[in-house]
N, C-alpha and C positions, 0 to 999 in steps of 0.2 A: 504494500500500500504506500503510494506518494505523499508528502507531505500537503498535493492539494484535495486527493482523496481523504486524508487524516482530517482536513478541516472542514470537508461538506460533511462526514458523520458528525463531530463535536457540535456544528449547527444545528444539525437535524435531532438532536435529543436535548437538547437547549429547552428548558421550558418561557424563555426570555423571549417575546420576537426579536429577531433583528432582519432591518432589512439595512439596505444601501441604495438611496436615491442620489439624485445627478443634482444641481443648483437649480434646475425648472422642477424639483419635486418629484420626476419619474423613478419610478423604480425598477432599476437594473437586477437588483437580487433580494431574494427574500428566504427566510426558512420555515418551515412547517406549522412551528408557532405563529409566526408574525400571521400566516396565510388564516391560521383555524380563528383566531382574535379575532383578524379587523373582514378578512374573508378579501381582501386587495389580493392583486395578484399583477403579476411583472407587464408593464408598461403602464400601470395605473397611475396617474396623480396621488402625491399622498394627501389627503386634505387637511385644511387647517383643525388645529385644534378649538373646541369652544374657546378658551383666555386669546390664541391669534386672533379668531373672527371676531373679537368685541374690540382690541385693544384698541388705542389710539397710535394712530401710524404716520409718521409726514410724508408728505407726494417724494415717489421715491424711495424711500425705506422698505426696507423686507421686513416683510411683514410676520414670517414665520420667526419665531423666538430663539428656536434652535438654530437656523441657519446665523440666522445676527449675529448670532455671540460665538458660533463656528463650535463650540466645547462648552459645550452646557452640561451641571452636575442635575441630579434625578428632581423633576418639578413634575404635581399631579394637575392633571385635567382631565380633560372629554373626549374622546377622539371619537368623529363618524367614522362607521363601519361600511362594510358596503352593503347589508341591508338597511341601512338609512339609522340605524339603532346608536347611543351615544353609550360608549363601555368607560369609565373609570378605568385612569392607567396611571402610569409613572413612568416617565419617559428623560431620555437622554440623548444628547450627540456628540460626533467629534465629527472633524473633516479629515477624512484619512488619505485624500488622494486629489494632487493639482494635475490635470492631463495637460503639459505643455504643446500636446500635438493638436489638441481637437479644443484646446480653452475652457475643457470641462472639469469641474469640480464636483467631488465626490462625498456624503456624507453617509456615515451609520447611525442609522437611528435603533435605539433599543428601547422596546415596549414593553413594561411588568403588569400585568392584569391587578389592578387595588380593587375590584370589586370585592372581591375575598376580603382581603384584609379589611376595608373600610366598615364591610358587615361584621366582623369580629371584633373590629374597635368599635362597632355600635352598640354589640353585645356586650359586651367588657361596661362600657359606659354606663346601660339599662341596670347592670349586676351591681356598678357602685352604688349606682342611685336607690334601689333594691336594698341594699346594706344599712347607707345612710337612711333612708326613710324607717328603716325599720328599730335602728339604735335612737335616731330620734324619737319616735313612738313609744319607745321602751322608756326613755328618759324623762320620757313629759309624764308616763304612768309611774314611775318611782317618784318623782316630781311631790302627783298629787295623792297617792299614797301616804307618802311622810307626811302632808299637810292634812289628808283626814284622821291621821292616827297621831299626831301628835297634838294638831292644831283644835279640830274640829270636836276629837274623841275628848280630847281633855278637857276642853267645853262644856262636852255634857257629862263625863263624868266629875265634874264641880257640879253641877247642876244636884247630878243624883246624889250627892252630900247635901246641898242644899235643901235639899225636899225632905231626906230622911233626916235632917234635923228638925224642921217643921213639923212632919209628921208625928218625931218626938213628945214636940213641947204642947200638941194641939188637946187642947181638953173638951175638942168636940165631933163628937163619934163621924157626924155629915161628912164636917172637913177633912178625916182620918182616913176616912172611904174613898171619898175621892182623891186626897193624895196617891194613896196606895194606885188606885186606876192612873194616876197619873207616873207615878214610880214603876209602872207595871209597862208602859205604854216608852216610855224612855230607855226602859231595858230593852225592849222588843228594837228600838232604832239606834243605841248603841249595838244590838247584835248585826243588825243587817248595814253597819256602818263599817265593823271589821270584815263581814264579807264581803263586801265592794272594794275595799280596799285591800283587802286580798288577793282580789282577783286583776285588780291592777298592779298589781308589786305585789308577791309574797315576802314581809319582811326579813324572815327567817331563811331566804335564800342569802341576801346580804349580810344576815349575821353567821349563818350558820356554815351557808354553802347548799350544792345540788342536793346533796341526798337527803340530808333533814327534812328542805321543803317538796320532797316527791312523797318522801313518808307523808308528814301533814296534807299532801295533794292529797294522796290513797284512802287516808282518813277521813278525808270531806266526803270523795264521794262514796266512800264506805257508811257511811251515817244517811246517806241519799239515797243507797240503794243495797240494803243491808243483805238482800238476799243472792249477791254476786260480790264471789270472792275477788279481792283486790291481795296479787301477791308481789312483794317487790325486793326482788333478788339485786342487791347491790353490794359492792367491793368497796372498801375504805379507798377514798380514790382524793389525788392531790387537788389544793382550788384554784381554780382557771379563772381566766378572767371573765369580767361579768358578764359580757356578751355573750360567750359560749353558755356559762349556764344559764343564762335567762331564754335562749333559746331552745337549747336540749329541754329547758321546761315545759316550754308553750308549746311543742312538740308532742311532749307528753299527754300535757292538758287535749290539745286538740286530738292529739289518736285516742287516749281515752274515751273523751265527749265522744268522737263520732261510731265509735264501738257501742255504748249506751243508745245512742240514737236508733241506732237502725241494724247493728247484731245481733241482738236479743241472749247475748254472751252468760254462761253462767261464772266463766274465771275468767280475768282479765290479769295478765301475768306481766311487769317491768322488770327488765331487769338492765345492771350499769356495772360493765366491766371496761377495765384499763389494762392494755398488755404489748409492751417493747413500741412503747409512745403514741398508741392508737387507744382511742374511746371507743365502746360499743355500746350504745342504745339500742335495747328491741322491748319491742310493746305489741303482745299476742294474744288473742283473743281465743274460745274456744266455738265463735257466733257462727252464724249460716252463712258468709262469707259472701262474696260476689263475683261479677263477672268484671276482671281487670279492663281490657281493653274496652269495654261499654259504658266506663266511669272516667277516663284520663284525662276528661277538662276539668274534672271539680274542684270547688276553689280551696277546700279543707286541703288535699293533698300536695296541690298548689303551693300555699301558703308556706306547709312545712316543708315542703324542699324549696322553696326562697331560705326560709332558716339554717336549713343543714348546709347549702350554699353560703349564706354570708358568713360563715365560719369555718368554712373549708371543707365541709363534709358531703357524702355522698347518702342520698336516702334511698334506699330502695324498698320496694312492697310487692308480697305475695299474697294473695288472696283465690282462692279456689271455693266454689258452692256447696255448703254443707263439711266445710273442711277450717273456719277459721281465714284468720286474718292476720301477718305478721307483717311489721313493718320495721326497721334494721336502717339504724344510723351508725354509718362510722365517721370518724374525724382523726386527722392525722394530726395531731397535739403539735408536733412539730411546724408542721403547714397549714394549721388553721386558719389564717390569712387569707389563704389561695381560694380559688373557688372552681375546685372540681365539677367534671361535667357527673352526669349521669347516672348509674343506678338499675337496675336490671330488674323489669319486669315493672316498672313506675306507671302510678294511675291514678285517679282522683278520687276523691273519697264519692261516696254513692248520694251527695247533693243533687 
């Protein structure tokens, strides 16, 4: 093989177009890529790009940006195709060849397809936004958590000393009766003050950590629905930062709830292992399970794998009819920053 055979194969697996037009834009040579991209083909004009057809040009001037400047480094635009279609690229020149015989100059042009990438920096983008929307949603509910349990709770548990002093001193049985309704009626809205509050921030996650407040989770709904076992198999595991466990929570919450909802589950089983720097969350039901693929836009499942993503983790869900429900978080403790794709067998909760 010759050295100019060695260089029509290097072109031809090239996944870069390159072609080589003359100073009128014709194209003398081209390779496979450049041809499948823009679909031109040898003696075509190359046409301008969107940023040459708009710019401002003086009578005169070449108008093409790459030829002007003869060595242009990679700048993105538009380039027409030859079905009329405008493809995102990234493109480049040099002038590789002055023809003293014929006064013709020679450029290569190199084409990079961005449509790819610019959809993966779109994606990447949606994912920050994704993160941050949801750390801030976290932060405004720890927010107003500490302001109904410190603020508001304290309020009225002054109050309920104030009334049981009164009720004390009162030497009349009416007034006594109706305190107590009234003492009776204030307990009822401090209780439904720390479950609101709860449920926007569980305190005991900040104080304690994950596993404390999965326990206290299991407990709630253990008391809500007493006749389904709630079992939660966890490892004494090191505390991570708040993001991770406030999400592995809400995770939790959310596969539980929608097990209650619509499994009809006699055991509902958690369990939270740590092993050579990976987390495992799994939350299994023993319910009538469902049909994966005829569920995979719903927004429960949805949600939680937004979660397992903005902490680096991968969720995945298996579910078969009359066989239960398991759903399986990992997170690599190391790379929970990152945001892994995927998850095998993913689908939406039966919304």
């Amino acid at each position: 093989m010759d050295i100019e055979q060695f260089g029509q194969q290097i072109l031809s697996i090239m996944q870069d177009g390159v072609i080589v037009m003359d100073h009128t834009r014709k194209i003398v040579a081209l390779n496979p890529s450049a041809e499948q991209l823009t679909g031109w083909r040898l003696g075509n004009a190359v046409p301008y790009c969107s940023y040459c057809q708009n710019r401002i040009v003086e009578p005169g001037q070449e108008r093409c940006y790459l030829i002007k400047h003869e060595r242009s480094p990679y700048f993105s635009s538009e380039m027409p195709t030859y079905s009329g279609m405008m493809v995102d690229v990234e493109m480049s020149t040099a002038r590789i060849l002055n023809d003293t015989k014929n006064g013709m100059t020679y450029y290569l042009l190199v084409l990079r397809d961005f449509s790819e990438r610019k959809r993966q920096q779109e994606h990447e983008l949606r994912q920050k936004m994704v993160r941050q929307l949801i750390a801030a949603r976290e932060d405004e509910h720890k927010r107003l958590a500490r302001e109904l349990h410190d603020g508001v709770g304290q309020s009225l548990f002054g109050i309920s000393l104030a009334l049981d002093a009164l009720r004390k001193t009162s030497a009349d049985e009416k007034t006594t009766r109706y305190l107590d309704q009234v003492t009776d009626e204030l307990k009822r809205v401090m209780t439904d003050l720390r479950l609101y509050s709860k449920q926007l921030r569980p305190l005991e996650l900040d104080q304690f950590g994950l596993m404390t407040a999965l326990e206290n989770l299991l407990a709630n709904f253990r008391k809500q629905r007493p006749s389904i076992r709630f079992i939660l198999e966890a490892e004494e595991i090191e505390r991570s930062d708040g993001a991770q466990e406030i999400n592995l929570y809400r995770i939790v919450q959310e596969a539980v709830t929608n097990s209650l909802k619509y499994a009809q589950p006699e055991q509902i089983i958690v369990t939270l292992s740590e092993s050579d720097g990976r987390l495992l969350l799994t939350i299994e039901d023993d319910g009538i399970g469902f049909d994966v693929n005829r569920h995979e836009n719903g927004l429960g499942i949805q949600h939680m794998m937004e979660r397992a993503k903005s902490i680096g983790g991968v969720l995945s869900l298996d579910s078969r009819r009359g066989q239960g429900t398991r759903i399986i978080v990992q997170v690599n403790q190391e790379e929970k920053e990152g945001e892994d794709e995927g998850g095998t067998n993913q689908t939406a909760d039966r919304r």
